[in-house]
FIKOLZA-1660 file (N, C-alpha, C; in steps of 0.1 Angstrom, whole numbers, plus 5000, padded with zeros to 4 digits):
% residues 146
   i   px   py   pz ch aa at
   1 4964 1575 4109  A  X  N
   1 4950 1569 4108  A  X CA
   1 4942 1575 4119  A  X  C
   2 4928 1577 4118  A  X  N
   2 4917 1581 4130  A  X CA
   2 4905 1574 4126  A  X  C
   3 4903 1572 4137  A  X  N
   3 4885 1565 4135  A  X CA
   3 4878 1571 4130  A  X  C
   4 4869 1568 4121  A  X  N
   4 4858 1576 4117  A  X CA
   4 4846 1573 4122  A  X  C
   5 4841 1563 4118  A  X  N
   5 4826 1557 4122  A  X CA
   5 4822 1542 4117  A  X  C
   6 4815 1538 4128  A  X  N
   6 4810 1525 4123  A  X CA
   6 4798 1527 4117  A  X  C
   7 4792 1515 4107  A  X  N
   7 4781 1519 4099  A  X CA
   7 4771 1506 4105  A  X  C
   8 4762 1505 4114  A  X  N
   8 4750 1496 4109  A  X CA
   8 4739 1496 4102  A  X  C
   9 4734 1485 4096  A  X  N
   9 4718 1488 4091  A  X CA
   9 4707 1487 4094  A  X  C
  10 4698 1495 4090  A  X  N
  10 4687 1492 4101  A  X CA
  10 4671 1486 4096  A  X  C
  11 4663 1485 4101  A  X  N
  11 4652 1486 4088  A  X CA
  11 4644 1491 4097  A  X  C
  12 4641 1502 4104  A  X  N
  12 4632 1511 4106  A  X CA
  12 4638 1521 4109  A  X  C
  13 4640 1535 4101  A  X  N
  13 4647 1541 4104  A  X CA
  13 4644 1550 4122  A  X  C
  14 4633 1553 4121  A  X  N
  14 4625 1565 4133  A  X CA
  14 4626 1554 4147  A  X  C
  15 4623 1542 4145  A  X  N
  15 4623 1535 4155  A  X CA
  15 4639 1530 4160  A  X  C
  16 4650 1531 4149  A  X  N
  16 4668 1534 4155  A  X CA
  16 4668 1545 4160  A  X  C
  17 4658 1559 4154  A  X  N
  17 4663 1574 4158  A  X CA
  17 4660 1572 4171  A  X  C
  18 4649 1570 4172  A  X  N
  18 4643 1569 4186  A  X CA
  18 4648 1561 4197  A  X  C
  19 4652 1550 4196  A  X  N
  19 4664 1541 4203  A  X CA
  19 4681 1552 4207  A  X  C
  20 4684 1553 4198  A  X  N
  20 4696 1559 4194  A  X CA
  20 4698 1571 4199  A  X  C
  21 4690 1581 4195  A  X  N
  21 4689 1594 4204  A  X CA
  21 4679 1598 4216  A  X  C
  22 4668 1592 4213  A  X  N
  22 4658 1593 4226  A  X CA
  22 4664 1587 4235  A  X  C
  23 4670 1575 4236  A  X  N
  23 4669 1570 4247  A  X CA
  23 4685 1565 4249  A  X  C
  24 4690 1566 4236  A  X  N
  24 4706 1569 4248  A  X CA
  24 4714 1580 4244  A  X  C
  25 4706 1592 4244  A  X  N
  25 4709 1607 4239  A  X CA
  25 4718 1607 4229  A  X  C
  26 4722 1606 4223  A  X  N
  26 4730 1605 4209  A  X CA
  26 4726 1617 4201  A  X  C
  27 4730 1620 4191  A  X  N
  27 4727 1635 4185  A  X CA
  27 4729 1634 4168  A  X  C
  28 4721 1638 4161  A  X  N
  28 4720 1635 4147  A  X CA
  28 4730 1645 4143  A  X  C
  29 4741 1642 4132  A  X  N
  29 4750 1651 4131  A  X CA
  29 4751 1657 4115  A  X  C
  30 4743 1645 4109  A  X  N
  30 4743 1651 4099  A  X CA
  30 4732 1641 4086  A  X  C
  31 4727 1641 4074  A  X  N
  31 4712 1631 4072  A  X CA
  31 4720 1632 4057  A  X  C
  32 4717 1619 4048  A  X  N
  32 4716 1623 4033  A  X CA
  32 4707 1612 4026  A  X  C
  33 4699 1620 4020  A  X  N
  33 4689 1610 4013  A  X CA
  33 4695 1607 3996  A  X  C
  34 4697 1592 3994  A  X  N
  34 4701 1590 3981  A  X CA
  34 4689 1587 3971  A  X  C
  35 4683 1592 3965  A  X  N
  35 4672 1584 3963  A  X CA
  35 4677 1580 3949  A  X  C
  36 4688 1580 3937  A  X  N
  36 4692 1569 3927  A  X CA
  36 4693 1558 3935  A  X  C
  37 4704 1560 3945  A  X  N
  37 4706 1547 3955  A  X CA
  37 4695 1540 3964  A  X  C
  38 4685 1547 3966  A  X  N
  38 4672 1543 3974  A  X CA
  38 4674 1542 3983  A  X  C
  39 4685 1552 3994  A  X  N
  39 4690 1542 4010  A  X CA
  39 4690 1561 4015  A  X  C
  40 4694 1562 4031  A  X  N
  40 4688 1567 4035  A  X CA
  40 4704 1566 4049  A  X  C
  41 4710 1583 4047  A  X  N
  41 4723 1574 4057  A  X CA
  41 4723 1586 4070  A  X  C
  42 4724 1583 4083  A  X  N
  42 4722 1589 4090  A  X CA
  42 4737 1597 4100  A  X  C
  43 4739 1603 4101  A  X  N
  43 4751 1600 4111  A  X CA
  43 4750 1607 4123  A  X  C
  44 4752 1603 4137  A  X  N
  44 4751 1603 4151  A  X CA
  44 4768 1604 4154  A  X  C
  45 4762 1612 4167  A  X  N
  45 4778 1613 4177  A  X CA
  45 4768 1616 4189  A  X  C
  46 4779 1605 4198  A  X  N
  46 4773 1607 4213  A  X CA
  46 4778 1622 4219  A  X  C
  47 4762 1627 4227  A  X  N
  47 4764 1639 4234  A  X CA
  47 4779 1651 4232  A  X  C
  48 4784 1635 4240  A  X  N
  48 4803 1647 4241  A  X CA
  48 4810 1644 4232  A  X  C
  49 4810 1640 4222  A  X  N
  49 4814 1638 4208  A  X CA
  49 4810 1649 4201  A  X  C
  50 4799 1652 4200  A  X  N
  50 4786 1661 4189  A  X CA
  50 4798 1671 4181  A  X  C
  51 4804 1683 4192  A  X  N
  51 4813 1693 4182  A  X CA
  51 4821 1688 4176  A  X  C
  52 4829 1677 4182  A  X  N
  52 4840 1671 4171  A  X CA
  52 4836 1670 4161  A  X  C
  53 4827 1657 4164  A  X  N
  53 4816 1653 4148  A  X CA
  53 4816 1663 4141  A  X  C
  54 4810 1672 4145  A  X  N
  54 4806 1683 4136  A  X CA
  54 4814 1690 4126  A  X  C
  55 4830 1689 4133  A  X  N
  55 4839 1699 4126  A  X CA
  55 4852 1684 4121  A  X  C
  56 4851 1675 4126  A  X  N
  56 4861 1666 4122  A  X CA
  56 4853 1651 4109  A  X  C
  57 4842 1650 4115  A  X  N
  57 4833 1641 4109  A  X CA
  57 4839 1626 4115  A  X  C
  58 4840 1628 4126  A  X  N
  58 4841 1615 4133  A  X CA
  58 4843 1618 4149  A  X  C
  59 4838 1610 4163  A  X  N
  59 4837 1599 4158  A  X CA
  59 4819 1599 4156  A  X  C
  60 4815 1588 4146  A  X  N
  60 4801 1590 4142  A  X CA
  60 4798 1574 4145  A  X  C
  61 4784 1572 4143  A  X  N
  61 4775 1559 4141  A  X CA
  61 4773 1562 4129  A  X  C
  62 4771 1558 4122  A  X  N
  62 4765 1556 4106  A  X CA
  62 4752 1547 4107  A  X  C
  63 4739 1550 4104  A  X  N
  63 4728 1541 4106  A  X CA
  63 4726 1544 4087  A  X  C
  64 4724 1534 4079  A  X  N
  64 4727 1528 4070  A  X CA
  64 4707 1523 4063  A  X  C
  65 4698 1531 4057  A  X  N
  65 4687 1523 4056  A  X CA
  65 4685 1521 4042  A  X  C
  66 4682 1509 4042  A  X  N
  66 4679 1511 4024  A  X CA
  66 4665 1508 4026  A  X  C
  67 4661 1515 4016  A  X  N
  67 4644 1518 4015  A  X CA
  67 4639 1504 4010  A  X  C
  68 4645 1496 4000  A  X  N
  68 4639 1484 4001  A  X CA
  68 4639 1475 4008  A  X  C
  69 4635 1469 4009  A  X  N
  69 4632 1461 4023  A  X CA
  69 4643 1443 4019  A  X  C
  70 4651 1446 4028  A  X  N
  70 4661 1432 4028  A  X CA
  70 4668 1428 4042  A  X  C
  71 4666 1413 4039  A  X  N
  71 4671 1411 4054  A  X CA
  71 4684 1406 4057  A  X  C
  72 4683 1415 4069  A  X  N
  72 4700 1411 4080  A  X CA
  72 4701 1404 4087  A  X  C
  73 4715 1396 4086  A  X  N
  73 4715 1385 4098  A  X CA
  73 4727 1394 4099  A  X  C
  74 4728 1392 4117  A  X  N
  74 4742 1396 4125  A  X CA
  74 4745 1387 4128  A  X  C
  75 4759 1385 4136  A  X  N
  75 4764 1379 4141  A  X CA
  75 4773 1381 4153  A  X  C
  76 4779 1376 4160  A  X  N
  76 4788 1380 4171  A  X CA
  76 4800 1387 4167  A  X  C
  77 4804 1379 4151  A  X  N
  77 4818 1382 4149  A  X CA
  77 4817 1396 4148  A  X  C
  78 4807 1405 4147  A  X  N
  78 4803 1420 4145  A  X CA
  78 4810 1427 4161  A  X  C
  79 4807 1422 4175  A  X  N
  79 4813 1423 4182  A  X CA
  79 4798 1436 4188  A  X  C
  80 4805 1443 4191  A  X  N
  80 4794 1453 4202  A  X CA
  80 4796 1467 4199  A  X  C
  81 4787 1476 4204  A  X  N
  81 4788 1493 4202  A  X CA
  81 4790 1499 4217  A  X  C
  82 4800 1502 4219  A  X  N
  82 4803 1507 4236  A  X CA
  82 4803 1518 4236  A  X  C
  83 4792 1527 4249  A  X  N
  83 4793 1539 4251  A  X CA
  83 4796 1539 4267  A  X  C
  84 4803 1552 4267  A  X  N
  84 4802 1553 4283  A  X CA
  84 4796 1564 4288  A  X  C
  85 4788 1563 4300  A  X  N
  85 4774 1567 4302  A  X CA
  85 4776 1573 4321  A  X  C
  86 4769 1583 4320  A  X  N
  86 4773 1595 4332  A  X CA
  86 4768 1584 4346  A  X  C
  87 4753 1577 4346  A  X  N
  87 4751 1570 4351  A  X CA
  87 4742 1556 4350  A  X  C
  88 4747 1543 4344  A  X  N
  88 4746 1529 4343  A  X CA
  88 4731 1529 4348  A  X  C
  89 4728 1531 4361  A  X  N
  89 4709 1523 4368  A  X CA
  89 4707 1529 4358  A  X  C
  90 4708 1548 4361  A  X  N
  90 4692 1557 4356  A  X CA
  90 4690 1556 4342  A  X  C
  91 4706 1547 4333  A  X  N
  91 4702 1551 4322  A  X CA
  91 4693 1535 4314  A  X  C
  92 4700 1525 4319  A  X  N
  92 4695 1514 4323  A  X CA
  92 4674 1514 4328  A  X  C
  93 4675 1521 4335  A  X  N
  93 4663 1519 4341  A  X CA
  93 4650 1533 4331  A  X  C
  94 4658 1540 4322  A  X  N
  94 4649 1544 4313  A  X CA
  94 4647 1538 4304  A  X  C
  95 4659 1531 4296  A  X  N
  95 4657 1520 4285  A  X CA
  95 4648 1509 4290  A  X  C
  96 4648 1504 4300  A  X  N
  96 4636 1494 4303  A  X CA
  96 4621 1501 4304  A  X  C
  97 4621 1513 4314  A  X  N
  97 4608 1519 4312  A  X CA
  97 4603 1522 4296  A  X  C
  98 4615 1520 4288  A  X  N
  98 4610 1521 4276  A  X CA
  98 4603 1506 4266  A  X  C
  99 4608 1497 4271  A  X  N
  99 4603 1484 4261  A  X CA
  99 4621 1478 4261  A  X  C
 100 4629 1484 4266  A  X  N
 100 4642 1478 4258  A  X CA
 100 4650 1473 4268  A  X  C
 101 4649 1455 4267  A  X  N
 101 4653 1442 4275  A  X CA
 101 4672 1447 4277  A  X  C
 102 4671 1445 4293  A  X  N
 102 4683 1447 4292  A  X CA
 102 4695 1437 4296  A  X  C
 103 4700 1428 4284  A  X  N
 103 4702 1418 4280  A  X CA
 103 4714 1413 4293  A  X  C
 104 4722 1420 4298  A  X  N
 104 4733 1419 4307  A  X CA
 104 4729 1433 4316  A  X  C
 105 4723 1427 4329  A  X  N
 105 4719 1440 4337  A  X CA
 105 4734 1442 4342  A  X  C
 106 4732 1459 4350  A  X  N
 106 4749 1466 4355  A  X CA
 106 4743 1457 4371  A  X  C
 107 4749 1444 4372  A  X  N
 107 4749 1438 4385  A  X CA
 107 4763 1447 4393  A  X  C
 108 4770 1452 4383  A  X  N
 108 4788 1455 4395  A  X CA
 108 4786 1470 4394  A  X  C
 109 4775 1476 4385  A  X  N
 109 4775 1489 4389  A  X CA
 109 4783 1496 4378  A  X  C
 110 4786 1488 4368  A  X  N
 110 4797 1491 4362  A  X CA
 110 4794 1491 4343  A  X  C
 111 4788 1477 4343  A  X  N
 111 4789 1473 4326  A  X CA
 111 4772 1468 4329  A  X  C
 112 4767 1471 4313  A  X  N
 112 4758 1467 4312  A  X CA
 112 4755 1462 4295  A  X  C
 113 4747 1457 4292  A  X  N
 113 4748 1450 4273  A  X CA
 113 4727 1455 4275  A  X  C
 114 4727 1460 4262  A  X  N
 114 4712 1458 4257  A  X CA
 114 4714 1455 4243  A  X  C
 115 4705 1454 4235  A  X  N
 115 4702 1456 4221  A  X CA
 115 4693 1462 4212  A  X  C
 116 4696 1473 4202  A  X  N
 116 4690 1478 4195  A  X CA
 116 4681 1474 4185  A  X  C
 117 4665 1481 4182  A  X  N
 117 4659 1475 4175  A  X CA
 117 4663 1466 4165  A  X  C
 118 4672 1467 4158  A  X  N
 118 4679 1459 4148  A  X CA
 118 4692 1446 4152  A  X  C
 119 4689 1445 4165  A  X  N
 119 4698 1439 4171  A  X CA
 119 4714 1438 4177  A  X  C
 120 4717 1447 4173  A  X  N
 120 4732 1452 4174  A  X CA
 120 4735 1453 4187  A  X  C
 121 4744 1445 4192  A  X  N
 121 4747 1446 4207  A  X CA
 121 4756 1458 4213  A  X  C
 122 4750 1465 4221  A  X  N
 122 4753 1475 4225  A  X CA
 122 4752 1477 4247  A  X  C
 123 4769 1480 4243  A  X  N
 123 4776 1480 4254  A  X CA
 123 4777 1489 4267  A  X  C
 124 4770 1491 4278  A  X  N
 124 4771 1506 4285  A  X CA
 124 4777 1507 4297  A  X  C
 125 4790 1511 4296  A  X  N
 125 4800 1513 4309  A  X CA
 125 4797 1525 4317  A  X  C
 126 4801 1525 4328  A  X  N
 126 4797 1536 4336  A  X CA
 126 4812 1544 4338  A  X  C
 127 4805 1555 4337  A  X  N
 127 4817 1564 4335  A  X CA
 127 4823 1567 4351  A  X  C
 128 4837 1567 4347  A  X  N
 128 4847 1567 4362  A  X CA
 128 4847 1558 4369  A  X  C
 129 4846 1554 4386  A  X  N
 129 4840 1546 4392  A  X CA
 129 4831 1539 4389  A  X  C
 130 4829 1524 4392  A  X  N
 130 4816 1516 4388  A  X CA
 130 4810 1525 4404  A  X  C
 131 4792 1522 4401  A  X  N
 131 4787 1525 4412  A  X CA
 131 4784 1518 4423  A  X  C
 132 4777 1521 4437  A  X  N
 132 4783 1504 4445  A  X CA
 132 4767 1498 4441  A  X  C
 133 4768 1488 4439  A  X  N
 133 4761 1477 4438  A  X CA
 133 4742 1482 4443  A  X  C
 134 4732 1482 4433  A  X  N
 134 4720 1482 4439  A  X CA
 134 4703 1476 4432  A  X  C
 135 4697 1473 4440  A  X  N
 135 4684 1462 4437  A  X CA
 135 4679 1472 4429  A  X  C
 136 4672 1471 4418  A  X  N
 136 4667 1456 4417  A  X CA
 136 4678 1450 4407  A  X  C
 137 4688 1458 4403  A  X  N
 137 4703 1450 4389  A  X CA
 137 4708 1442 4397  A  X  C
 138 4714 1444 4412  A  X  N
 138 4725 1435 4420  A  X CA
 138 4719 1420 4416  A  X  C
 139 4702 1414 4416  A  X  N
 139 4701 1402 4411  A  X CA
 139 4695 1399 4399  A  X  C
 140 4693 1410 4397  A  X  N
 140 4691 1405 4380  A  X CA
 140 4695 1393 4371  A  X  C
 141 4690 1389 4361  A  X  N
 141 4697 1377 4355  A  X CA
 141 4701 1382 4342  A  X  C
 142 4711 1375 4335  A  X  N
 142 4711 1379 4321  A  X CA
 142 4696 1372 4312  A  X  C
 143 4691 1383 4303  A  X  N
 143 4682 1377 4294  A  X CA
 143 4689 1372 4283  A  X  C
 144 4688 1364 4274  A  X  N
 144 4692 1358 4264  A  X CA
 144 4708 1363 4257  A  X  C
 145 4710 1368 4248  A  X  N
 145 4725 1368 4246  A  X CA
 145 4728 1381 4241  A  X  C
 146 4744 1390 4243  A  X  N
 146 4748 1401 4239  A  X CA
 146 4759 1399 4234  A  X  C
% end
């Protein structure tokens, strides 16, 4: 058995791209438009993933859009999307320069939680060593829930 990819759904597709790859570099690996099906499926692999993706087809995100418009409720039992990330502030402190609440700041230097336009809780560990501790995250508070 190997992992393949998780699939979320989204309802704006350019505004996940843009989440997804703009701002936590991620890399489109491959697109298929169904139009019998009317949905719209994307698939992603983070940065150091990308050639695997490319030649194995995993590991991927699957962003999932159906052109008609219906709504999602998540849940916790869904659980979270974890990446690990070269460095926690800088990458942390671009997602906020962007609009994007960062739900569990890296107070230890280490882990941090945001969420994607579509709400999916998404996990960001710091790669290797946590870093040591610095303001303005050291007091940060949690905003609402991840």
């Amino acid at each position: 058995m190997r992992y393949l990819h998780t699939m979320v759904r989204v309802h704006d597709l350019e505004r996940s791209l843009h989440f997804y790859c703009n701002l936590l570099g991620m890399k489109e690996v491959s697109r298929k438009e169904v139009e019998k099906g009317r949905f719209t499926l994307v698939y992603l692999a983070a940065e150091d993933d990308y050639e695997r993706a490319e030649s194995e087809r995993s590991p991927e995100l699957e962003l999932t859009y159906n052109w008609d418009p219906e709504t999602y409720s998540g849940g916790r039992n869904f659980g979270h999307l974890a990446f690990e990330v070269d460095n926690i502030y800088d990458l942390c402190q671009k997602l906020k320069d962007n609009g994007v609440i960062i739900n569990r700041p890296p107070r230890d230097g280490h882990m941090a939680f945001v969420r994607s336009p579509d709400n999916i809780s998404i996990e960001l560990l710091q790669k290797g060593e946590s870093l040591p501790e610095q303001e303005p995250w050291a007091s940060m508070e949690n905003i609402g829930t991840w």
